[in-house]
C-alpha positions as CSV (number, residue, x, y, z in Angstrom):
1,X,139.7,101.0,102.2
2,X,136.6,99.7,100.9
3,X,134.4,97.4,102.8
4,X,132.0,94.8,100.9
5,X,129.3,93.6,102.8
6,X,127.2,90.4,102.4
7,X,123.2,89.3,103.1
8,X,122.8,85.6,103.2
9,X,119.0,84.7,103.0
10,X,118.3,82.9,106.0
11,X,116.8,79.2,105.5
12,X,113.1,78.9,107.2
13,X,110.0,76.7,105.7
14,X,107.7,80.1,105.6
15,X,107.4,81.5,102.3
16,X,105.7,85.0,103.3
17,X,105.5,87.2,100.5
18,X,104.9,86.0,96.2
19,X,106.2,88.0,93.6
20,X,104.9,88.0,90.3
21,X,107.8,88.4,88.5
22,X,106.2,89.5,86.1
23,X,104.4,92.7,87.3
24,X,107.1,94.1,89.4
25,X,109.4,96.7,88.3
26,X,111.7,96.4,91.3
27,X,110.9,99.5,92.7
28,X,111.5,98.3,96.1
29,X,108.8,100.3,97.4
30,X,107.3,97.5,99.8
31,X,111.4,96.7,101.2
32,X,111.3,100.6,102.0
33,X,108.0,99.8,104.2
34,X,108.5,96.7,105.6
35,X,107.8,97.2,109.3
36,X,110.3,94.2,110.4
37,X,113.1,95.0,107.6
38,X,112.6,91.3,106.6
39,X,113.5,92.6,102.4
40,X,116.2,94.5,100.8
41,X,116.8,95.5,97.5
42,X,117.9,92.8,94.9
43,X,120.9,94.0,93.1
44,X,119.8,93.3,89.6
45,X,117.9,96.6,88.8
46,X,114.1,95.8,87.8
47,X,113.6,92.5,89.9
48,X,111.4,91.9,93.0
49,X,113.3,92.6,96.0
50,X,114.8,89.2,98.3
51,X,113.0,88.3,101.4
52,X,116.2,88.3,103.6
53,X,114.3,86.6,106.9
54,X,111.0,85.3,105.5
55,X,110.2,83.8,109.1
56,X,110.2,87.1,111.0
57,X,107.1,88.4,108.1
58,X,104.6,89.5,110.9
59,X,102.1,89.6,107.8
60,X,100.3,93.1,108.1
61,X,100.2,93.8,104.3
62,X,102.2,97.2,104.4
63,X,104.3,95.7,101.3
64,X,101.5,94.9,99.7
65,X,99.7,98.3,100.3
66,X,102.4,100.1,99.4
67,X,102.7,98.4,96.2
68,X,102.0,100.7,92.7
69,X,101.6,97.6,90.9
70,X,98.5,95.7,91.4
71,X,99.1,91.9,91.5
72,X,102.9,92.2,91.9
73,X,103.1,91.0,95.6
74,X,101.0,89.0,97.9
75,X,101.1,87.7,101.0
76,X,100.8,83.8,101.3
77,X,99.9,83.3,104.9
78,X,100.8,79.8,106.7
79,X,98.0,77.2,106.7
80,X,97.7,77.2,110.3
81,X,96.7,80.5,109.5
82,X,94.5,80.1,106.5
83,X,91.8,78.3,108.5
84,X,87.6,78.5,107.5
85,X,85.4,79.3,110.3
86,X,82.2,77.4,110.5
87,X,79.0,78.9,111.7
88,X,78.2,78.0,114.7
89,X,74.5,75.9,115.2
90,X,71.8,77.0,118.3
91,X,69.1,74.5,119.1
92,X,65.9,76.6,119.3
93,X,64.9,74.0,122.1
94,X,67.0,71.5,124.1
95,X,68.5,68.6,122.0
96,X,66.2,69.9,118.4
97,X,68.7,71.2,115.6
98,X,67.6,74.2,113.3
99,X,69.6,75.0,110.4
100,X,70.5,78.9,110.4
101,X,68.5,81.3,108.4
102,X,70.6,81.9,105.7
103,X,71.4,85.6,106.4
104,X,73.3,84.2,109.1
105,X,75.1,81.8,107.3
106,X,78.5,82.5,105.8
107,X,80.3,81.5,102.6
């Protein structure tokens, strides 16, 4: 008796990995390195794989490493994630701003 078996991709607003269409060859490379098993293989030969749980990505990039194709996958971190640090400001003297030399400045 032959069993068939079914993934359903679970719903979830976090969209953790792109696929340029493309640029993949469906390889499926990154879905045999995921850390968190989060892909599988997409039945169509030559497509990108499907993100099965997108919300339990714990983003480390081992997809994307693992990648032969450059510019095939990325990862598209949340924007609570994707946040710009400012430099932070010393007064030289109490109260007196200086702006920061600009080795010391970022961006």
């Amino acid at each position: 008796m032959k069993k068939e078996m079914y993934a359903f991709v679970v719903p979830c607003s976090a969209r953790p990995l792109v696929f340029d269409e493309s640029r993949c060859v469906g390889c499926n490379r990154c879905a045999e390195v995921c850390q968190v098993d989060i892909l599988i293989p997409n039945p169509e030969k030559g497509r990108p794989p499907v993100v099965l749980y997108p919300g339990e990505c714990y983003y480390c990039g081992s997809c994307v490493m693992a990648c032969r194709q450059e510019g095939a996958i990325r990862l598209q971190h949340p924007l609570m994630n994707q946040a710009k640090f400012v430099p932070v400001r010393h007064a030289a003297d109490a109260g007196e701003e200086k702006p920061l030399p600009a080795e010391k400045r970022r961006g």
